[in-house]
TIGU-592139 format. One record per residue (C-alpha): residue number from 1; residue in one letter; x, y, z. Coordinates in pm, whole numbers. Example, Ala and Ser with C-alpha at 12.3 -4.5 7.8 and 13.67 -1.06 7.14 Angstrom:
% residues 2
   seq   type       xx       yy       zz
     1      A     1230     -450      780
     2      S     1367     -106      714
This chain:
% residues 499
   seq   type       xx       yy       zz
     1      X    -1118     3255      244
     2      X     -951     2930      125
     3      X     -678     2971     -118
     4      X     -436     2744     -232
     5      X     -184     3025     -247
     6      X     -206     3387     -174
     7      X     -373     3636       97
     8      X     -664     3481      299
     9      X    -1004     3623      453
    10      X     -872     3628      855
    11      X    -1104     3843      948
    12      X    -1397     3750     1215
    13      X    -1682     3589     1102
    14      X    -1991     3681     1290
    15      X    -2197     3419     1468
    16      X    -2475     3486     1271
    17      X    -2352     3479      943
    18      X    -2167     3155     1074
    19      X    -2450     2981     1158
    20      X    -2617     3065      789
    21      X    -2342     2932      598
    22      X    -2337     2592      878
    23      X    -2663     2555      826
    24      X    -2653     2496      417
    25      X    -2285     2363      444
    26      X    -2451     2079      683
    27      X    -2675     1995      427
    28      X    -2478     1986      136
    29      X    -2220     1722      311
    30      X    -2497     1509      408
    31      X    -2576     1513       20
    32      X    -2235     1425      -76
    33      X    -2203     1171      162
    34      X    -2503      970       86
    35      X    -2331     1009     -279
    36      X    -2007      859     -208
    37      X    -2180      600      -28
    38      X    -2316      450     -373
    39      X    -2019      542     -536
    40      X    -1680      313     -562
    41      X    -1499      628     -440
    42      X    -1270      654      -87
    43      X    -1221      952       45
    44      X     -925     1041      244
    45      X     -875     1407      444
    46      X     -594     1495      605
    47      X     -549     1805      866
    48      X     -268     1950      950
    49      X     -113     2246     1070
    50      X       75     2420     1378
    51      X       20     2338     1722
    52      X     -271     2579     1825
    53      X     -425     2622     1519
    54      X     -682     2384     1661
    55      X     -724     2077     1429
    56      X     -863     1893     1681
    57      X    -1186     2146     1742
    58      X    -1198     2187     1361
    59      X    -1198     1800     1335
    60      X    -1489     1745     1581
    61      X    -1699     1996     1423
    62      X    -1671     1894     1094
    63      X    -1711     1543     1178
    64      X    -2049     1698     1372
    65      X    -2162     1801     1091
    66      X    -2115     1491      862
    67      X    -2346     1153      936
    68      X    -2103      938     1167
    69      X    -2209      588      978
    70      X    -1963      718      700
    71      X    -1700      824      846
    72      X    -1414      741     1040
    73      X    -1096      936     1209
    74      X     -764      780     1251
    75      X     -477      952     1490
    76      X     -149      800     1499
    77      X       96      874     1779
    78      X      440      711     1837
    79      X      468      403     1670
    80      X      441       59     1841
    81      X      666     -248     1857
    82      X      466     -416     1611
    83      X      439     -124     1334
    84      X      842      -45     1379
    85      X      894     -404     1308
    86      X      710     -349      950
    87      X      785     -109      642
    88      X      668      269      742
    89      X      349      273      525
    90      X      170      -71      719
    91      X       38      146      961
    92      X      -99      326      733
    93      X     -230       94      475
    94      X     -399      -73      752
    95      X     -683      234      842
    96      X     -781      373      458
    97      X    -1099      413      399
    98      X    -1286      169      211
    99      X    -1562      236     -126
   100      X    -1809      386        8
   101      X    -1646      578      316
   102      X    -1473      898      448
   103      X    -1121      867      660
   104      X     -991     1138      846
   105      X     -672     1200      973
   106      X     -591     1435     1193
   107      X     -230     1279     1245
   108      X     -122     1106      962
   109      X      205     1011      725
   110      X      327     1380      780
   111      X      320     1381     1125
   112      X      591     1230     1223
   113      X      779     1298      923
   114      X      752     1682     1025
   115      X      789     1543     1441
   116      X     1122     1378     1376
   117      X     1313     1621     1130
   118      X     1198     1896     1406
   119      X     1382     1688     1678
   120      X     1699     1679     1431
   121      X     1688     1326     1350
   122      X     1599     1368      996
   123      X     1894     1513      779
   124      X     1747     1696      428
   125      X     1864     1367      218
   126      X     1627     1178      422
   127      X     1336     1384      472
   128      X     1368     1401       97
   129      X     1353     1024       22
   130      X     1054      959      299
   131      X      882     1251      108
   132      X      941     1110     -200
   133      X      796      803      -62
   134      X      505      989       96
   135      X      402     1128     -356
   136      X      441      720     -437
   137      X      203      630     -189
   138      X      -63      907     -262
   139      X       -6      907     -607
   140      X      -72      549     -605
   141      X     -362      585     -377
   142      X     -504      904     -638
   143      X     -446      687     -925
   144      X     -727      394     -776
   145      X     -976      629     -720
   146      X     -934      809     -392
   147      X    -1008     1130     -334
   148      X     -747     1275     -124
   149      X     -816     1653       18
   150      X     -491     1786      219
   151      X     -594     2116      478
   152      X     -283     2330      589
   153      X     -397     2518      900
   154      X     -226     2838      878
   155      X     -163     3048     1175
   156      X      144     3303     1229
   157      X      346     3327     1539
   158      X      218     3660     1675
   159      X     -150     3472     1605
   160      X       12     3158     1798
   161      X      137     3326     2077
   162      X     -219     3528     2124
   163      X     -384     3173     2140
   164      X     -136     3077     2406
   165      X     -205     3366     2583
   166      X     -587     3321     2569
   167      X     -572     3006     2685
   168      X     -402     3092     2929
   169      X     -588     3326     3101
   170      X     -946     3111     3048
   171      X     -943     2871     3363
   172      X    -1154     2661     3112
   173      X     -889     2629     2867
   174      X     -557     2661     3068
   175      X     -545     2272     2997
   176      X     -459     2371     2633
   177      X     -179     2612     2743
   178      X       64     2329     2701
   179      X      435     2307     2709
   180      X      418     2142     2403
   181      X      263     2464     2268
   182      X      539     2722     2409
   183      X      761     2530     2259
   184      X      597     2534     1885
   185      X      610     2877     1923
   186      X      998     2919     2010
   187      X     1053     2716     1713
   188      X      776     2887     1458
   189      X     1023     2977     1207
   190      X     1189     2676     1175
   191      X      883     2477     1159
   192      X      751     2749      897
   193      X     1067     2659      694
   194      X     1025     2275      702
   195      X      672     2280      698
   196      X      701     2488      317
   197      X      932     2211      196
   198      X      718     1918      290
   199      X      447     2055      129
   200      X      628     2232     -174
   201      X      757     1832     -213
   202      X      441     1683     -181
   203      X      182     1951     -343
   204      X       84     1712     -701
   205      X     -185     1652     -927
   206      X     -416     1443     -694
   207      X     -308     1542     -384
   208      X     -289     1933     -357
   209      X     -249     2120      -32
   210      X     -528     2370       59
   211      X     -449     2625      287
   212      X     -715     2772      549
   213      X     -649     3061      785
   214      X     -676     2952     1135
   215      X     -658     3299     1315
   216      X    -1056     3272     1356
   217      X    -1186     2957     1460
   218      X    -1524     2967     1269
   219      X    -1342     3058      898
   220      X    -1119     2791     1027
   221      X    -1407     2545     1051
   222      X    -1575     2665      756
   223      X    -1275     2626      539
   224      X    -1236     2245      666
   225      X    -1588     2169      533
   226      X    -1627     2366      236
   227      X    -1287     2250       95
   228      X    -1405     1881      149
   229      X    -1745     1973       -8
   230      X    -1545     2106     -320
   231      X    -1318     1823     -402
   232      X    -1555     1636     -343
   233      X    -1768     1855     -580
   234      X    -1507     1840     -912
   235      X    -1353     1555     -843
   236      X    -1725     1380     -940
   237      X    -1712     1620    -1249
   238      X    -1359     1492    -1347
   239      X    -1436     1152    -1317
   240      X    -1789     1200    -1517
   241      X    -1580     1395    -1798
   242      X    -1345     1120    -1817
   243      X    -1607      809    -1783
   244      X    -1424      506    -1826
   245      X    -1545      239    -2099
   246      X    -1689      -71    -1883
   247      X    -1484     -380    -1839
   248      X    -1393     -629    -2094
   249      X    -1211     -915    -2200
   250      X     -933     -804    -2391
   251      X     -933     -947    -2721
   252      X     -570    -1002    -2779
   253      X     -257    -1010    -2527
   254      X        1     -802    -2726
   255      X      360     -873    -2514
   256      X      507     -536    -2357
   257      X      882     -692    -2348
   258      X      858     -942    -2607
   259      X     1209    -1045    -2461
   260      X     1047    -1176    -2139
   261      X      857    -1423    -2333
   262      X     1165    -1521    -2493
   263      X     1329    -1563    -2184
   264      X     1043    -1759    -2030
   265      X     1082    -1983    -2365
   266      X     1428    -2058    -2317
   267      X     1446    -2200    -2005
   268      X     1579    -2557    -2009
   269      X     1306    -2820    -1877
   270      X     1474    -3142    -1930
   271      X     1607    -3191    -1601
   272      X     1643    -3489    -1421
   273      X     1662    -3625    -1051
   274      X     1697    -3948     -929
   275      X     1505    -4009     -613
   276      X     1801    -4139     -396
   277      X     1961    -3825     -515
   278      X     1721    -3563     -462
   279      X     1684    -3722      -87
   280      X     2037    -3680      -14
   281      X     2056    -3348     -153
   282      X     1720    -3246       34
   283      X     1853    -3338      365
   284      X     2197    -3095      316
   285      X     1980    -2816      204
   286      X     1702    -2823      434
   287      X     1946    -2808      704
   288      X     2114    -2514      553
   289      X     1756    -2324      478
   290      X     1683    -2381      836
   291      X     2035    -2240      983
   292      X     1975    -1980      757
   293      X     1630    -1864      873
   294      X     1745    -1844     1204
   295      X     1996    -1668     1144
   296      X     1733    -1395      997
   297      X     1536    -1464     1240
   298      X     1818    -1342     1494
   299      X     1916    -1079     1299
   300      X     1541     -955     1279
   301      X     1514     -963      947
   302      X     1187    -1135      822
   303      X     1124    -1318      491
   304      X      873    -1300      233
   305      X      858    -1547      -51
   306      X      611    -1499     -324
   307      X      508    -1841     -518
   308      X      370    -1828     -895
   309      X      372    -2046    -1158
   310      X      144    -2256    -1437
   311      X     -133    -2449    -1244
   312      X      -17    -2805    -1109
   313      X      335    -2669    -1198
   314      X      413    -2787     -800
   315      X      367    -2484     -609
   316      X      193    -2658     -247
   317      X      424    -2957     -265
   318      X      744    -2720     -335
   319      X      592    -2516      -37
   320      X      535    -2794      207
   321      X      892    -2889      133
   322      X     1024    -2519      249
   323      X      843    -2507      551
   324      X      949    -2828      671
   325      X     1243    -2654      760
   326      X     1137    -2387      936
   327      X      986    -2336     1250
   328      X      580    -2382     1245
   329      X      580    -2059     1484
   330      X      772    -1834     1258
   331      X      568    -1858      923
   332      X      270    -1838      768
   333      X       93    -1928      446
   334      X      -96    -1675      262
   335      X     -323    -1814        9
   336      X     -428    -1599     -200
   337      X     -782    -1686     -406
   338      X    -1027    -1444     -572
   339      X    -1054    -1152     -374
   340      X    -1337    -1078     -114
   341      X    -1604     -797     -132
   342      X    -1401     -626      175
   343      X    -1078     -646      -32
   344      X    -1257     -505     -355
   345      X    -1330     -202     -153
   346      X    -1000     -157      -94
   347      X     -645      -61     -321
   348      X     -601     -383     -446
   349      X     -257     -403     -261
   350      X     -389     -377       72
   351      X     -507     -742      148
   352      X     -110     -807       89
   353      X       23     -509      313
   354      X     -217     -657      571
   355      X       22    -1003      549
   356      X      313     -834      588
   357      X      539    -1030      886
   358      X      718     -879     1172
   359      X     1056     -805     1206
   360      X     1206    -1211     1201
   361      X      929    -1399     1069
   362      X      889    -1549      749
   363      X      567    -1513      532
   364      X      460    -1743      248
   365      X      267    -1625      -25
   366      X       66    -1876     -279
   367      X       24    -1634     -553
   368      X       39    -1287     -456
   369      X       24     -946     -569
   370      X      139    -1070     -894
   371      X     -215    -1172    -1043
   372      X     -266     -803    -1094
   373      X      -70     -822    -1424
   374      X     -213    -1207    -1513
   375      X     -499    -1304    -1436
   376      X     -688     -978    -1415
   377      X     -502     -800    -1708
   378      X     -596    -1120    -1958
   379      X     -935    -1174    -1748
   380      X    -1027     -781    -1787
   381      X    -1082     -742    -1435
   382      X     -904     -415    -1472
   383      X     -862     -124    -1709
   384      X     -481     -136    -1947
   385      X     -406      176    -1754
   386      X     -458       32    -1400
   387      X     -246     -302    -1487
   388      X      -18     -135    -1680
   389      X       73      101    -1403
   390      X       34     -185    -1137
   391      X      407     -293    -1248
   392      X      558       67    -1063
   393      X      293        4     -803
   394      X      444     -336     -740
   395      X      813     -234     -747
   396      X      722       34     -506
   397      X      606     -196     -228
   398      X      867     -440     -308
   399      X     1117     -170     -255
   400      X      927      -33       71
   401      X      988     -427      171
   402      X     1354     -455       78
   403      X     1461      -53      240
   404      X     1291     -235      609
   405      X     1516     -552      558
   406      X     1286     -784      463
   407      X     1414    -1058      244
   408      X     1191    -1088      -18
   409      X     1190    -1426     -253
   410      X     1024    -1469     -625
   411      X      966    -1792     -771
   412      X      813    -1868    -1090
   413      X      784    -2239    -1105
   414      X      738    -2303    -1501
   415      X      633    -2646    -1655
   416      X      564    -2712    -2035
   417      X      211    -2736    -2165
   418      X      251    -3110    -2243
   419      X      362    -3171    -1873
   420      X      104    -2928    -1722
   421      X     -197    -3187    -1962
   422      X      -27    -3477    -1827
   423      X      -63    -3333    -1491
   424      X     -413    -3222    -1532
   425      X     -510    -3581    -1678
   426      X     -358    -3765    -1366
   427      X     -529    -3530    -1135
   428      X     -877    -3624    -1291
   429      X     -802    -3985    -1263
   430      X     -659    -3996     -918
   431      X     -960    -4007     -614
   432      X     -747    -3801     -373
   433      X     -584    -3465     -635
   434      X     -940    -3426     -807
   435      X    -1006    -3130     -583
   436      X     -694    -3002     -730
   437      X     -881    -2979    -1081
   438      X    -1155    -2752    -1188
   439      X    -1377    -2572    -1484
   440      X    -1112    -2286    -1438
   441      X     -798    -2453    -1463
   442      X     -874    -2593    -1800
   443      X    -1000    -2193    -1918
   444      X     -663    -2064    -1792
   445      X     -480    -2371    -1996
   446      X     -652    -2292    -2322
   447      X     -511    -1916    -2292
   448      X     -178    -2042    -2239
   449      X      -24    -1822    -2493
   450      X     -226    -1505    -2346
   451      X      -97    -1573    -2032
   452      X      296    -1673    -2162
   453      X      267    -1321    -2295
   454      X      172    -1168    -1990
   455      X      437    -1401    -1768
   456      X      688    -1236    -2019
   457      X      607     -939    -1914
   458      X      551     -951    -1538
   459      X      921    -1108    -1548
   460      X     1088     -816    -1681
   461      X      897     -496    -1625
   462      X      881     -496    -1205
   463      X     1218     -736    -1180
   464      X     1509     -541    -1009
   465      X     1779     -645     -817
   466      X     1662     -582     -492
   467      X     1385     -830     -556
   468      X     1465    -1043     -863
   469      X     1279    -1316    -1039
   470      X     1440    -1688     -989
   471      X     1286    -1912    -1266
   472      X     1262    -2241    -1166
   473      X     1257    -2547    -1409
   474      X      983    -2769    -1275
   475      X      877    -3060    -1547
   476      X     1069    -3266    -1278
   477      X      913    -3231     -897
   478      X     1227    -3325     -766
   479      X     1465    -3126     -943
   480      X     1226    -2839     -904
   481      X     1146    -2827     -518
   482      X     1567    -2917     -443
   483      X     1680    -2590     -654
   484      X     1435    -2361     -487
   485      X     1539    -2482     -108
   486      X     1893    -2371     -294
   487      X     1802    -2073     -425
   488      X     1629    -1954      -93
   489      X     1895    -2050      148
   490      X     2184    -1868      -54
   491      X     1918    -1566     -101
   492      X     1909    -1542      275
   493      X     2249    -1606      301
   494      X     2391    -1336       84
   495      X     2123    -1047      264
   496      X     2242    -1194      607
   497      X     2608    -1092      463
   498      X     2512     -778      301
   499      X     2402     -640      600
């Protein structure tokens, strides 16, 4: 009956032998379900299909059938103000299902994909590149253990026009004899043809298409369920086959780029700043940062800035600075500490999408997605293949960013060891900074080379010119918080221009 490719069952299925196969199909999703509940695993169907094919019927029986504690079904329609002025994908990123839970999706990343090219707004080159978006984003998804079952309702357009028909002529169901639905079937080839290329494009390892015959409503229903019972089914046996050691402490950072390191090395720390200086200077270039943000802020163009760097290298004071010049209703800061048992259960990049500002606003973030590739790669908090892949995972989203119009800014504020212990020593003996020093920040120091290796790295491998790195020198405060209110006002500048 369910076949990924070929002929499928469309006969009738008698009530009878319906109700058999409901009965133990019931059961066995309860099962799974209490399953993925003490399992780390998300689960993610989506259902799609022609108009009339009912998805919506098949939708509310399956989700009958399953226990309604672990599941929940997201439907998006047109967009609203507030996702258009965000990247595509926020909507999306902000309903997946956590560990633990089942998300289903009758209307999902497709729909409007398919809605729009069928309206003509979408020319092939595009489709292509929001498709090719669409395999990042599940891939990514498939890599950090969700299971991701895709359901094709199949129905042909003799089959669509008899449901039209019957509808029709039921006084019960003449409500579903839309316009909507005459129209889908004017249009069946065409959607046919699109509909094979979107999922010819997006059919991969991890996120396969299953197509179920729709012409009778009970195989139709059956095929929803037992295709969710299935994946479910061997994609526990994959994952037992391919049990992952548990977590450890790497015993030795070995540099991907060595050149990074090298790089990081090099820079020059000896600046200098006198403080009559750097407050003339500040002045200029505060009122230039803040001319320039509004200017973005016209233009709708928001800004993101991501802050990293050595501890007490000067990250809050070089923030504080920054803001100063902006409005306090335009930005926010996003500190980012350990993560929280809601964002473990998550992709590890979805407490960041959740940040991401509107269209003219300006976002601050105090370490960021970044600490994938630091402190959890030399902490062990993840597996070499999950951080190693994180850096594609991280230019992705950048990129997503960047394609909106968001202006995104990287600093890594870098001090040498000797002025990071003279730091650390003042902080201890001063009443008011000793809640700036911990347990922790004297671990991290004695890694210092670990984590020089891994800055190396993370400086190369995801850098890119739509989002580059800007090193800044900070042994001197001053010197350090004047060349980053530079380096952000002519990085807004030049995307204001290049617009």
């Amino acid at each position: 009956m369910v076949k990924a490719t070929g002929e499928q069952d469309t006969s009738k299925l008698s009530k009878k032998d319906y109700d058999a196969r409901v009965a133990q199909l019931r059961q066995d999703l309860v099962q799974m379900q209490v399953q993925l509940k003490e399992s780390p695993l998300k689960v993610l169907v989506i259902v799609a299909g022609v108009d009339g094919a009912g998805r919506g019927d098949a939708i509310n029986t399956l989700s009958s059938w399953l226990d309604p504690r672990g599941i929940e079904t997201f439907s998006f329609r047109d967009a609203s103000d507030e996702e258009l002025e965000r990247p595509l994908m926020w909507r999306f990123w902000r309903s997946l299902p956590s560990a633990g839970r089942l998300g289903i999706y009758p209307g999902s990343w497709y729909t409007e994909t398919l809605r729009e090219e069928l309206r003509g707004k979408k020319a092939l080159v595009e489709l292509d590149h929001e498709l090719r978006r669409i395999r990042h984003f599940e891939k990514l998804l498939s890599d950090n253990g969700t299971l991701i079952v895709k359901v094709w309702f199949d129905l042909t357009k003799s089959e669509q026009r008899q449901r039209y028909k019957d509808y029709a002529a039921n006084p019960d169901t003449t409500w579903r004899a839309t316009s909507v639905l005459q129209r889908a079937i004017r249009i069946h080839d065409r959607l046919a043809r699109t509909a094979a290329h979107i999922i010819g494009e997006t059919d991969r390892p991890g996120a396969r298409w299953v197509h179920v015959s729709a012409a009778d409503p009970r195989r139709r229903n059956l095929g929803l369920g037992e295709t969710l019972l299935t994946s479910f089914q061997a994609y526990l046996a994959e994952t037992r086959r391919q049990k992952h050691p548990p977590l450890s402490k790497p015993k030795r950072i070995i540099a991907l780029r060595p050149e990074g390191r090298e790089r990081l090395r090099q820079l020059p720390l000896e600046h200098k700043l006198s403080e009559k200086n750097y407050e003339q200077k500040r002045e200029k270039w505060l009122g230039r940062l803040h001319r320039a943000v509004t200017a973005a802020t016209a233009a709708k163009r928001s800004v993101v800035f991501v802050f990293e760097g050595w501890d007490a290298a000067g990250k809050g004071g070089a923030i504080r600075r920054l803001v100063s010049a902006i409005d306090a209703r335009d930005y926010r800061v996003v500190p980012i500490a350990k993560p929280t048992d809601e964002e473990k259960a998550h992709h590890y990049l979805w407490r960041f999408w959740r940040h991401i500002p509107r269209d003219g606003l300006v976002t601050i973030f105090d370490r960021s997605w970044y600490g994938r590739v630091l402190v959890e790669r030399i902490e062990g908090f993840c597996r070499p293949d999950e951080w190693k892949r994180a850096y594609r995972e991280m230019n992705d989203f950048e990129e997503q960013l960047v394609e909106h119009g968001t202006i995104v800014i990287k600093i890594w504020m870098h001090v040498s060891p000797e002025e990071q212990l003279k730091r650390f020593r003042a902080r201890e003996e001063t009443p008011y900074k000793q809640h700036k020093i911990n347990d922790e920040d004297w671990r991290n120091r004695a890694q210092w080379a670990a984590y020089e290796t891994a800055v190396g790295d993370m400086l190369l491998l995801p850098d890119n010119a739509f989002a580059p790195w800007h090193l800044v020198p900070a042994n001197n405060k001053r010197y350090a918080r004047l060349d980053i209110l530079r380096h952000a006002t002519k990085r807004i500048q030049a995307a204001l221009e290049s617009a």
